[in-house]
N, CA, C and O atoms as a GROMACS GRO file, in nm:
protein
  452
    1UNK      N    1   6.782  10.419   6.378
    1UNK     CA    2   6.719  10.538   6.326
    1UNK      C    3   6.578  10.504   6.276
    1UNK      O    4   6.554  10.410   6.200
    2UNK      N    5   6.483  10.594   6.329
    2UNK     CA    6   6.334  10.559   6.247
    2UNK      C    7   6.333  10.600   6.146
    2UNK      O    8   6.363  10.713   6.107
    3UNK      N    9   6.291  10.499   6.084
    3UNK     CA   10   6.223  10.489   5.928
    3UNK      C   11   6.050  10.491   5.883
    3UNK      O   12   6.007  10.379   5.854
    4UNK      N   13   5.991  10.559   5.879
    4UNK     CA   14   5.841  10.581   5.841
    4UNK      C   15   5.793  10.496   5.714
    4UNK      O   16   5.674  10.472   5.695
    5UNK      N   17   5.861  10.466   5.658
    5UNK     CA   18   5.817  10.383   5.509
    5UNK      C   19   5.986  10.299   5.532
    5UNK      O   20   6.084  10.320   5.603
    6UNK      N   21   5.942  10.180   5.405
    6UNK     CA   22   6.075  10.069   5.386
    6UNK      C   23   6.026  10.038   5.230
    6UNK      O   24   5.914  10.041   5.180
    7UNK      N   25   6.149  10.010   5.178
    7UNK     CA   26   6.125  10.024   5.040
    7UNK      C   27   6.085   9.819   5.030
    7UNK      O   28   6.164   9.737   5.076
    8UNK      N   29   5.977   9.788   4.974
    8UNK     CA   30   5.907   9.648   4.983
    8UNK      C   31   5.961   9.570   4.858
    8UNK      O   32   6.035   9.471   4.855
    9UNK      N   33   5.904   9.641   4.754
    9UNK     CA   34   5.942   9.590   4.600
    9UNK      C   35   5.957   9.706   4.506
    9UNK      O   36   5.894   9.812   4.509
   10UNK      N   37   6.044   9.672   4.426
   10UNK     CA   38   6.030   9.808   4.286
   10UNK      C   39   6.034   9.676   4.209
   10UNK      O   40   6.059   9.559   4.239
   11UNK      N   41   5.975   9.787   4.025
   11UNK     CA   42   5.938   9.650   3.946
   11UNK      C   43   5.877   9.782   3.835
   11UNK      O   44   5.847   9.900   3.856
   12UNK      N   45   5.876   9.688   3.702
   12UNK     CA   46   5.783   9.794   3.600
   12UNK      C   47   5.664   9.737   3.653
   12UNK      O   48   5.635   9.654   3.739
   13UNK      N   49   5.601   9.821   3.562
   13UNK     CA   50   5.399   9.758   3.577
   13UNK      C   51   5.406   9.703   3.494
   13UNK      O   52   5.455   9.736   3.386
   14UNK      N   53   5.331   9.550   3.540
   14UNK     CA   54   5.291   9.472   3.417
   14UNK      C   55   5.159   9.481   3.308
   14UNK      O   56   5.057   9.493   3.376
   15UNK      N   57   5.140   9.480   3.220
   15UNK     CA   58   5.053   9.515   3.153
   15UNK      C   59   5.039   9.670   3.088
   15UNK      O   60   4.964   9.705   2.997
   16UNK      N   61   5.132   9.745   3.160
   16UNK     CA   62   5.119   9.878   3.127
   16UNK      C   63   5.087   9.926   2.948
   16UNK      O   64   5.022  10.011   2.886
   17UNK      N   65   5.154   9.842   2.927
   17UNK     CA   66   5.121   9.867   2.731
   17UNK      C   67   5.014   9.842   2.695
   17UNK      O   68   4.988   9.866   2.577
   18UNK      N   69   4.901   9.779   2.789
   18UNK     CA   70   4.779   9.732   2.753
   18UNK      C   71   4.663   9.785   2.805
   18UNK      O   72   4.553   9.731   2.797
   19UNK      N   73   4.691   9.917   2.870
   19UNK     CA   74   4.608   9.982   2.975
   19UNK      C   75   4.591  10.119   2.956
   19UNK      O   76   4.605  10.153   2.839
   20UNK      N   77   4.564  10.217   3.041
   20UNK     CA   78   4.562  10.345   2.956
   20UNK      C   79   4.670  10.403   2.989
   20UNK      O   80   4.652  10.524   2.988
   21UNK      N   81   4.817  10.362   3.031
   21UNK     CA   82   4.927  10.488   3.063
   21UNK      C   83   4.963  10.549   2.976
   21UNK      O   84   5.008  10.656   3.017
   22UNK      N   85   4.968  10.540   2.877
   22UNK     CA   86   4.990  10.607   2.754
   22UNK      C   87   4.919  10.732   2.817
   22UNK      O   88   4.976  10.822   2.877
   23UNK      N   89   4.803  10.723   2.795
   23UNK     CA   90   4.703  10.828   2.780
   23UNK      C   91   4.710  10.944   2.964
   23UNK      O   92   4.640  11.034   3.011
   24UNK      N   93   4.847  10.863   3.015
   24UNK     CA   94   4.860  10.958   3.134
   24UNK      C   95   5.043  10.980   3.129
   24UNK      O   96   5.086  11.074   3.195
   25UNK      N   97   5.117  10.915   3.073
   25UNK     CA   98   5.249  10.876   3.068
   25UNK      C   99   5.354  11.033   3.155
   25UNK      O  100   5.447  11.041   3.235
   26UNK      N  101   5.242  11.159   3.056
   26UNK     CA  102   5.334  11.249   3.093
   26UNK      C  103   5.291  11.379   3.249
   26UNK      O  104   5.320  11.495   3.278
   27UNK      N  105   5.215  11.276   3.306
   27UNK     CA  106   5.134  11.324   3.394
   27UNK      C  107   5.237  11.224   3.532
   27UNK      O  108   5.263  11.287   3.634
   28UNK      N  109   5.280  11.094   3.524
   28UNK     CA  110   5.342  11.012   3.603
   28UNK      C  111   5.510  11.132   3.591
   28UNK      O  112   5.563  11.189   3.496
   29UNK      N  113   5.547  11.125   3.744
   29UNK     CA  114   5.691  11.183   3.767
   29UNK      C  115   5.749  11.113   3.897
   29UNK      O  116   5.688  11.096   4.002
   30UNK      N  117   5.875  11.078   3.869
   30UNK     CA  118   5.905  10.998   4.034
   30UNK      C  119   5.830  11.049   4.153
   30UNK      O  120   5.772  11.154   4.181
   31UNK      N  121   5.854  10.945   4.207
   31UNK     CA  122   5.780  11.034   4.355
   31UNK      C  123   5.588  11.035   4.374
   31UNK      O  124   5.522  11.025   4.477
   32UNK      N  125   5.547  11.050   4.245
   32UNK     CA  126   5.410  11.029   4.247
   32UNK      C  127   5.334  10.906   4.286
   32UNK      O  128   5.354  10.790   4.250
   33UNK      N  129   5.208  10.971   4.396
   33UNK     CA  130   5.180  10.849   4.463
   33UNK      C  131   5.060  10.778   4.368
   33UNK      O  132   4.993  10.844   4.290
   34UNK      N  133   5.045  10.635   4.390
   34UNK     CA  134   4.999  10.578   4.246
   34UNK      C  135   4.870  10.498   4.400
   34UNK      O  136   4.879  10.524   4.520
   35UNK      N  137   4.761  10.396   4.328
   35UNK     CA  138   4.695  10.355   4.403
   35UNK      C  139   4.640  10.217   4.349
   35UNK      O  140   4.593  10.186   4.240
   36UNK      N  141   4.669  10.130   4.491
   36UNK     CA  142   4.714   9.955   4.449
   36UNK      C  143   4.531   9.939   4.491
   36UNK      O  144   4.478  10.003   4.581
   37UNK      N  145   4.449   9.821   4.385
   37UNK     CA  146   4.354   9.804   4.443
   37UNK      C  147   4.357   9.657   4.380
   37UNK      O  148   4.381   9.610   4.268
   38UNK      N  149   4.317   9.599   4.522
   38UNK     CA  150   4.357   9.428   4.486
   38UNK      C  151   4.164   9.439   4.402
   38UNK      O  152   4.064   9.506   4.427
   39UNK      N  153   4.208   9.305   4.274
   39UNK     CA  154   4.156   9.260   4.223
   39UNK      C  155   4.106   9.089   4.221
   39UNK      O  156   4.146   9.014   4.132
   40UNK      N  157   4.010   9.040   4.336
   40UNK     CA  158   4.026   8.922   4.417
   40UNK      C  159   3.882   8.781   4.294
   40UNK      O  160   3.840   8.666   4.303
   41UNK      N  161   3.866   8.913   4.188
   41UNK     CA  162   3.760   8.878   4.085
   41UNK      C  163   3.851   8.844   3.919
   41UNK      O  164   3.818   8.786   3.816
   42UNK      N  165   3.928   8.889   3.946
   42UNK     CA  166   4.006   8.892   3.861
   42UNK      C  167   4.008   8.753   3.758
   42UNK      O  168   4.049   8.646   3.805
   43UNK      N  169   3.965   8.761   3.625
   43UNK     CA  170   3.962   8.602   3.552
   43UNK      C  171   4.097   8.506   3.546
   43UNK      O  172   4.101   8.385   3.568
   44UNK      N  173   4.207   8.597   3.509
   44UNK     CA  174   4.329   8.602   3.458
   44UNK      C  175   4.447   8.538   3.649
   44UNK      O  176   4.524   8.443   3.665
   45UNK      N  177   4.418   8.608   3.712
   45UNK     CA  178   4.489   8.580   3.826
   45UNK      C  179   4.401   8.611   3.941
   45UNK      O  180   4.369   8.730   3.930
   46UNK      N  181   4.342   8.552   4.055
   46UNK     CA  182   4.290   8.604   4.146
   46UNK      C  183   4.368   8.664   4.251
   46UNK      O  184   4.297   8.722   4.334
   47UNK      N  185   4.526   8.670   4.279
   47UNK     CA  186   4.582   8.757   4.337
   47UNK      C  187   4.636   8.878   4.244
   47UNK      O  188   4.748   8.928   4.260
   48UNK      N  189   4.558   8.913   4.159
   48UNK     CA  190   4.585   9.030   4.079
   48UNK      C  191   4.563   9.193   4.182
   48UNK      O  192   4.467   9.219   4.256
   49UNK      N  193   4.659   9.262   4.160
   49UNK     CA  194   4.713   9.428   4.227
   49UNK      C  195   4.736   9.493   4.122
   49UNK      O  196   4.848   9.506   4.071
   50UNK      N  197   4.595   9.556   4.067
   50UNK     CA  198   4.588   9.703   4.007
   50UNK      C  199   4.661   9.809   4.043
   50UNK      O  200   4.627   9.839   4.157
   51UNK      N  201   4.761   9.894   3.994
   51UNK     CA  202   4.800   9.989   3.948
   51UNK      C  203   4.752  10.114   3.890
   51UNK      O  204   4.759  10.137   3.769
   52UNK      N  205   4.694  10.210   3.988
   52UNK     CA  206   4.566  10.339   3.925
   52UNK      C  207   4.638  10.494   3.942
   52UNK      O  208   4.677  10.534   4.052
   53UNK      N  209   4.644  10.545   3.861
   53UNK     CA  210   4.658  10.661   3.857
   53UNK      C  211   4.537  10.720   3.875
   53UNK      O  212   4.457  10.702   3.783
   54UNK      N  213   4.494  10.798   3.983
   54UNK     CA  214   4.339  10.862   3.952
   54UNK      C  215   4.229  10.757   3.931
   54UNK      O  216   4.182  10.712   4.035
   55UNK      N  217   4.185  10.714   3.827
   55UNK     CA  218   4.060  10.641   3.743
   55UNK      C  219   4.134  10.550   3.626
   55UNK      O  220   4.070  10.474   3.553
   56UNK      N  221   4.299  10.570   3.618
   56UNK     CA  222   4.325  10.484   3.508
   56UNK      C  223   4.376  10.416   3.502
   56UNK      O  224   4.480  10.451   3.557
   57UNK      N  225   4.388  10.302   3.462
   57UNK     CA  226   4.436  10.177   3.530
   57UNK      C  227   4.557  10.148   3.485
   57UNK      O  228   4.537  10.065   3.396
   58UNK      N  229   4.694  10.170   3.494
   58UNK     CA  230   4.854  10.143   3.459
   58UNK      C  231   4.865  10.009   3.397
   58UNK      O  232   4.912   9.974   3.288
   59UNK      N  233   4.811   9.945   3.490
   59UNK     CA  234   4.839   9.768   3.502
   59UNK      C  235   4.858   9.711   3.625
   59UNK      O  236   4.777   9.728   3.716
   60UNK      N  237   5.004   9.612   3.644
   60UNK     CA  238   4.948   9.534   3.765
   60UNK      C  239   5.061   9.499   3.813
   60UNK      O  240   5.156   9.493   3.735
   61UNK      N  241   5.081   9.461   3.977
   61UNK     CA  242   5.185   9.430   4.015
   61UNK      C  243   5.230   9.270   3.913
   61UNK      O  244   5.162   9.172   3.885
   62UNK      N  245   5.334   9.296   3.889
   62UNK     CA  246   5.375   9.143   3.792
   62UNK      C  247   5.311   8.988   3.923
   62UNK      O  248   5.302   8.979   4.046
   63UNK      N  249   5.288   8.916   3.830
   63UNK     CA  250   5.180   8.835   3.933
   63UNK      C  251   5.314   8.719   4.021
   63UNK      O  252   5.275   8.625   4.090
   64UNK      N  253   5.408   8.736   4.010
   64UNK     CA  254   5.516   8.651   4.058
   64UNK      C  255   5.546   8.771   4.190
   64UNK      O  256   5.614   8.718   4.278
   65UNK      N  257   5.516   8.896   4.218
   65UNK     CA  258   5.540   8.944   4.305
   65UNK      C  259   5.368   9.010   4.367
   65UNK      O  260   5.349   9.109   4.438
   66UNK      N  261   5.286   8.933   4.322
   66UNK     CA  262   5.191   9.001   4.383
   66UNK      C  263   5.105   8.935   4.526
   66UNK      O  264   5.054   9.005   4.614
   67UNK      N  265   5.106   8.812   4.522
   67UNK     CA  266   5.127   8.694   4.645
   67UNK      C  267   5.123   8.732   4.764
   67UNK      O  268   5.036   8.672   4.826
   68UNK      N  269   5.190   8.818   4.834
   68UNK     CA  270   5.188   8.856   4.954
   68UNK      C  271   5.125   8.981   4.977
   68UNK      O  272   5.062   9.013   5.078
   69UNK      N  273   5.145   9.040   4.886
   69UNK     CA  274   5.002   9.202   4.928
   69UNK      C  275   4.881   9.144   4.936
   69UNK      O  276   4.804   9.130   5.031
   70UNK      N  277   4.875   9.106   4.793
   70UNK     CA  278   4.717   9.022   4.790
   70UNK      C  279   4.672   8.964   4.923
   70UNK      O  280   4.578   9.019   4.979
   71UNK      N  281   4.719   8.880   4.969
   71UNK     CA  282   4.690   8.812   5.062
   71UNK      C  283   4.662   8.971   5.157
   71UNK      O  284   4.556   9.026   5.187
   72UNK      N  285   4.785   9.005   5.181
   72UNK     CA  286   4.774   9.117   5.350
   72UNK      C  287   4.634   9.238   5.312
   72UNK      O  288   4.568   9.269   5.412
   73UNK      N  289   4.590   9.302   5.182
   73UNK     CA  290   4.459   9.363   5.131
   73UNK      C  291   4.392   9.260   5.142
   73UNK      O  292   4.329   9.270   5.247
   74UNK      N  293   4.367   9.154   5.088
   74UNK     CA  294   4.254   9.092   5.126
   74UNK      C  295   4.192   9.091   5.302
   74UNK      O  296   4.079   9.080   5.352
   75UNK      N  297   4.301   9.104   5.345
   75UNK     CA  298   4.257   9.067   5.509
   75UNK      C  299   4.258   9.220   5.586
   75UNK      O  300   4.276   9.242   5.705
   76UNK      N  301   4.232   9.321   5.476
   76UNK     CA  302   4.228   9.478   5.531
   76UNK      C  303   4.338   9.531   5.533
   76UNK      O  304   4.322   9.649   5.564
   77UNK      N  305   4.504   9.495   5.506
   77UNK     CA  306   4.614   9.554   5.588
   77UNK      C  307   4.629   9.671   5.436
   77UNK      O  308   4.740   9.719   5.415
   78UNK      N  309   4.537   9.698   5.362
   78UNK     CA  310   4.609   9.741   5.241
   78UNK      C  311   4.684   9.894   5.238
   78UNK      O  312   4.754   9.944   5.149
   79UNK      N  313   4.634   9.961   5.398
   79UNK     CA  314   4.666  10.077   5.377
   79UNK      C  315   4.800  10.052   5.459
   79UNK      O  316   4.838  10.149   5.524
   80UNK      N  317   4.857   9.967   5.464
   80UNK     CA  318   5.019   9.942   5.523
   80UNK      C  319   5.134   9.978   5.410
   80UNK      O  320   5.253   9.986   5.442
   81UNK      N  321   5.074  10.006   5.233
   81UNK     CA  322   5.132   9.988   5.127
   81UNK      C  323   5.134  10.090   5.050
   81UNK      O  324   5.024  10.116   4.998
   82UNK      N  325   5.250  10.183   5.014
   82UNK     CA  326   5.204  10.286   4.982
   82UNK      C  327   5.293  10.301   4.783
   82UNK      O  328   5.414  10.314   4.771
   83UNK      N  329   5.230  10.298   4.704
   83UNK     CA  330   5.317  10.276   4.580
   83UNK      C  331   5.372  10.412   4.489
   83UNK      O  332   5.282  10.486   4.449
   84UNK      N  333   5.450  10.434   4.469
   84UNK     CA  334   5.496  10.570   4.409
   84UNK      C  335   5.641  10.519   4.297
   84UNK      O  336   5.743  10.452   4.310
   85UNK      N  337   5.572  10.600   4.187
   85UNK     CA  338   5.664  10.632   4.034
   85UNK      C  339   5.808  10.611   4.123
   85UNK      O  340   5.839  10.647   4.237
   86UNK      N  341   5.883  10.535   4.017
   86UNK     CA  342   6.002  10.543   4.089
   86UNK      C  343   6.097  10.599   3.975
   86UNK      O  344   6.204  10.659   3.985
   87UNK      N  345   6.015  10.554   3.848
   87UNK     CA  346   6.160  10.618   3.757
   87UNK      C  347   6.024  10.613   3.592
   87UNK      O  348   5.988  10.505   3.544
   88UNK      N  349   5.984  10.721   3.548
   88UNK     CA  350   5.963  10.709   3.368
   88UNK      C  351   6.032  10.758   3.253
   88UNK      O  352   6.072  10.872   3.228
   89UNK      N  353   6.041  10.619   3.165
   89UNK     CA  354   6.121  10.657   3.018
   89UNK      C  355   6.040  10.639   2.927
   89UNK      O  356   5.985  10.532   2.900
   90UNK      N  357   6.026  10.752   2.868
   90UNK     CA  358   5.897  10.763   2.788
   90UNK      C  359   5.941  10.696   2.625
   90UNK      O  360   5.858  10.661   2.541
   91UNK      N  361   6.084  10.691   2.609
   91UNK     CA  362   6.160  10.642   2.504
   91UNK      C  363   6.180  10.462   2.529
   91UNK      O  364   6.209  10.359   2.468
   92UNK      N  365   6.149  10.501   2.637
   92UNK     CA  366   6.162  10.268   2.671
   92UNK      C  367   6.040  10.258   2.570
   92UNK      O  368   5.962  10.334   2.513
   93UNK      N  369   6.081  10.043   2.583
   93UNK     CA  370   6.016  10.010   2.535
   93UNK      C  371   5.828  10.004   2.647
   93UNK      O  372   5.837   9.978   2.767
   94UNK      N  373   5.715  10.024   2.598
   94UNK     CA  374   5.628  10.032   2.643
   94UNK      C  375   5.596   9.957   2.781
   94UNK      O  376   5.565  10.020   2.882
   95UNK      N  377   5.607   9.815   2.778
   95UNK     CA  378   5.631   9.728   2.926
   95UNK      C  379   5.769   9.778   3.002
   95UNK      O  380   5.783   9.700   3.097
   96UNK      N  381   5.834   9.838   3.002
   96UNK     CA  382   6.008   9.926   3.061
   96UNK      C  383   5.943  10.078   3.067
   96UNK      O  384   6.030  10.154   3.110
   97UNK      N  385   5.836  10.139   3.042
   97UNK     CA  386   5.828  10.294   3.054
   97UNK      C  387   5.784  10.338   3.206
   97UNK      O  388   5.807  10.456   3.233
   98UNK      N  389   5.738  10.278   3.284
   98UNK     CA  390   5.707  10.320   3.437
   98UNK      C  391   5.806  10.178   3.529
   98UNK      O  392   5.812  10.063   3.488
   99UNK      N  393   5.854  10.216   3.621
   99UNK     CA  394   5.917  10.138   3.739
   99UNK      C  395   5.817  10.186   3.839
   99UNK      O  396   5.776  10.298   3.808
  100UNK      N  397   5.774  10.149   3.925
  100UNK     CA  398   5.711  10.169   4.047
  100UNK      C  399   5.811  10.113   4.172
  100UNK      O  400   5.903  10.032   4.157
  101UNK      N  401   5.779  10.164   4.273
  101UNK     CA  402   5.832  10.105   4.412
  101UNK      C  403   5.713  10.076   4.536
  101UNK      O  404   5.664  10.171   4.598
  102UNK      N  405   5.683   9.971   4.558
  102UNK     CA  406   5.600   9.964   4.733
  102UNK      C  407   5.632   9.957   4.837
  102UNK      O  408   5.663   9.855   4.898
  103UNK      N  409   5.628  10.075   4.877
  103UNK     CA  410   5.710  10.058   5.046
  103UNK      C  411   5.579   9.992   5.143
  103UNK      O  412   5.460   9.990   5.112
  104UNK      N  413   5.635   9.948   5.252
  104UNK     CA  414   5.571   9.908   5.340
  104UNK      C  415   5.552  10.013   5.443
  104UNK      O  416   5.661  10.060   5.476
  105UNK      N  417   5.460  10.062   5.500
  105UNK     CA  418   5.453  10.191   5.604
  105UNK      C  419   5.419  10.174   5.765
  105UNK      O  420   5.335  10.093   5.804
  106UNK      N  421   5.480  10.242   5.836
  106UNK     CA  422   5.464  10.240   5.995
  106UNK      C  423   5.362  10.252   6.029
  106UNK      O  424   5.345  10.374   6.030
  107UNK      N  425   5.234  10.184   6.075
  107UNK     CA  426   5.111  10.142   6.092
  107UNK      C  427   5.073  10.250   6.223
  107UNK      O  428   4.959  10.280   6.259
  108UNK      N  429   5.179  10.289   6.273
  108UNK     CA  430   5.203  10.299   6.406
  108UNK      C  431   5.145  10.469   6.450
  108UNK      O  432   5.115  10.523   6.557
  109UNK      N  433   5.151  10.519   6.293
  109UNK     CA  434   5.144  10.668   6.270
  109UNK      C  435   5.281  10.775   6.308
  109UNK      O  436   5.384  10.718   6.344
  110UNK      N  437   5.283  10.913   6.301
  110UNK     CA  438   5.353  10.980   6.337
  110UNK      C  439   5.364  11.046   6.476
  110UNK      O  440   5.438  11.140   6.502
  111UNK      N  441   5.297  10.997   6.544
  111UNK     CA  442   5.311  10.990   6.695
  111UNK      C  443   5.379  10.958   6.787
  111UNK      O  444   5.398  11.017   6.894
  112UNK      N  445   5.443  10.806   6.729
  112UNK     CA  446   5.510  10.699   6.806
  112UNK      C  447   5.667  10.724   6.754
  112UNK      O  448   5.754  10.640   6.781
  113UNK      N  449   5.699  10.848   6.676
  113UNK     CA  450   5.822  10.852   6.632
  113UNK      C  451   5.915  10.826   6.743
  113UNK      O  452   6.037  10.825   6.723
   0.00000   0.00000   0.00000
């Protein structure tokens, strides 16, 4: 059976308590598509993957799972990756309040179904 997307990684955002989600928390709902922008300048990790709502920055793929996107955006593949809210508890603790998921997507388009 074709599948158009594959579910890659789910995970909270790291850093999220340190970034502005707060200031978007009740604007994030499953399903919402979020936007990964590798950070290859980054002081802290040079395979660092921003986490953006709009203009605001969530946080970051946790850096133990960020390794292989990094690499595939660095070399252009970034629009293969598509990241969307997978679950928010606005009562978690602040690093536990967003889960995200990255599917990997059919490069191939909706043509080749």
């Amino acid at each position: 059976m074709y599948e158009s997307s594959r579910n890659l990684k789910t995970f909270y955002i790291a850093g999220f308590q340190h970034h502005g989600g707060a200031m978007v928390l009740s604007k994030l709902k499953p399903g919402k598509k979020l936007k990964l922008v590798a950070e290859p300048d980054n002081p802290y990790d040079p395979e660092a993957v921003a986490i953006m709502y709009k203009d605001v920055r969530l946080g970051y793929i946790p850096r133990e799972l960020n390794g292989d996107i990094s690499l595939l955006m660095r070399f252009g593949h970034g629009d293969a990756f598509e990241c969307r809210v997978a679950q928010v508890n606005p009562l978690a603790n602040p690093w536990e309040q967003v889960r995200v998921t990255i599917f990997v997507t059919d490069a191939r388009g909706k043509s080749e179904k």
